[in-house]
C-alpha positions in Angstrom: 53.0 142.7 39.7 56.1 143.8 42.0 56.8 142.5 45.0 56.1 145.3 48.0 59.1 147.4 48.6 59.5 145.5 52.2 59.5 141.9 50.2 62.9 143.4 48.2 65.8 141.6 49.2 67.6 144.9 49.2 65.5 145.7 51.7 66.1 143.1 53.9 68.3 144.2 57.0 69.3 140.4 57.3 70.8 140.6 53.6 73.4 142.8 54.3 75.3 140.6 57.5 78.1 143.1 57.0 76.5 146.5 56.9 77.0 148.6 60.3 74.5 148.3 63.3 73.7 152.2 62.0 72.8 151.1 58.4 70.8 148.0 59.7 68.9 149.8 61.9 68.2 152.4 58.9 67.0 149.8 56.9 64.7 148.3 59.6 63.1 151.6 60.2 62.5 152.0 56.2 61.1 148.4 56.2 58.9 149.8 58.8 57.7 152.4 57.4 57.0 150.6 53.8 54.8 148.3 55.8 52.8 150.9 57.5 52.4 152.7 54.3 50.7 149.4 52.4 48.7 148.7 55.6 47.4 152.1 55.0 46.6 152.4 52.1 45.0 148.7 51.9 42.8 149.2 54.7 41.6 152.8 53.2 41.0 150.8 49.9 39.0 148.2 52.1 36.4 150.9 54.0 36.1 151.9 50.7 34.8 149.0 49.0 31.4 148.4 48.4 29.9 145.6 50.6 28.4 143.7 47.6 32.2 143.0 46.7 32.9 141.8 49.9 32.2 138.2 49.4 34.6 138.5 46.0 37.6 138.9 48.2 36.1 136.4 50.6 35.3 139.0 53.5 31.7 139.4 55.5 31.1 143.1 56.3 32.2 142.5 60.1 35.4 141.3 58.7 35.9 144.2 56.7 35.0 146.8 58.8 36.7 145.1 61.9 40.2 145.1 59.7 39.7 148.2 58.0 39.2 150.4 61.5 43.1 148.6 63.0 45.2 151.4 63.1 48.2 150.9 60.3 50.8 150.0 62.7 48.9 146.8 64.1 49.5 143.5 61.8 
């Protein structure tokens, strides 16, 4: 499986020590965002899941639906 688009090292804003404050701050905000986006859709795919599979991915229901109601921005 590929890593998440905010793993790539072209995405890393610490790779490019030469790129302008402009371009690194681009790249921050698009790191960002690719996070938010996973967190999403991980956490939609969570609430979704039947509790009977909860204990596969080592979760209790509390667990679950505590994680699954953070909004995407909080880690």
């Amino acid at each position: 499986m590929a890593a998440p688009a905010f793993e790539h090292p072209a995405l890393n804003a610490h790779a490019l020590p030469t790129a302008s404050p402009v371009t690194q701050a681009l790249l921050s905000a698009a790191v960002t965002l690719a996070k938010w986006e996973t967190r999403a859709r991980t956490r939609a795919a969570l609430r979704e899941l039947p509790a009977e599979r909860l204990p596969d991915i080592g979760l209790t229901t509390a667990e679950a639906l505590h994680e699954g109601a953070k909004p995407f921005w909080r880690a």
